[in-house]
N, C-alpha and C positions, 0 to 999 in steps of 0.2 A: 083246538083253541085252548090255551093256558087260562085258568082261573082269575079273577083279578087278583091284584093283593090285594093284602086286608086293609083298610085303612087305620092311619097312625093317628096317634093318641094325641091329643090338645098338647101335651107339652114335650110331644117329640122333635127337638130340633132339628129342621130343615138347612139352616146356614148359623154360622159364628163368627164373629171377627172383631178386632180390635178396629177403633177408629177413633181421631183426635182431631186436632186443627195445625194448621201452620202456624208459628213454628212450633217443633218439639215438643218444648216446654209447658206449650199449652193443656187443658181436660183431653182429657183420654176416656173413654169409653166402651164397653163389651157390649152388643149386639148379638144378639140370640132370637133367629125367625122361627116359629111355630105355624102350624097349619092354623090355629089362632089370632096370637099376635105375637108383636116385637117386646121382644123385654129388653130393656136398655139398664145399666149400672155401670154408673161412675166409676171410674179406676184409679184417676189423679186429677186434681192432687191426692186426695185419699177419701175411699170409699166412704157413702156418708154411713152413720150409725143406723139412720132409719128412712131409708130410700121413700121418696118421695113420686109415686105416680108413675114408677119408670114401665109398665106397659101400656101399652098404646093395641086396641082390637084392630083386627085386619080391617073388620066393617069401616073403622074411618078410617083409612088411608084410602088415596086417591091417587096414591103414584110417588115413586122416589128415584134419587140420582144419588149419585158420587163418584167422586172424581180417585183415581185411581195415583198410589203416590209412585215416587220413582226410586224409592230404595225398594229392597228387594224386601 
């Protein structure tokens, strides 16, 4: 039987992604999951100077969705 792995570090990213609203033009967003939490930062309109509260601990989340877009 294989050893386990070791466990990863508080700020080792598990997923990335951009995400925004319909349409386009709208905020846009970077999403980074940690075995932690979610760091969220604003992309556009334009990143702010001094982010405000963008992670959120896994301890509160209770569940998420989203909807998957159709461009590629």
């Amino acid at each position: 039987m294989a050893p386990p792995p070791p466990p990863l570090a508080a700020s080792t990213p598990l997923l990335h992604g951009e995400f925004g609203s319909y349409p386009a033009r709208g905020p846009r967003f970077a999403l980074t999951l940690t075995s932690q939490a979610l760091h969220i930062q604003r992309l556009r309109p334009k990143p702010e100077a001094r982010p405000r509260g963008g992670l959120v601990p896994l301890a509160e989340v209770s569940g998420c969705c989203t909807l998957r877009s159709r461009s590629p």
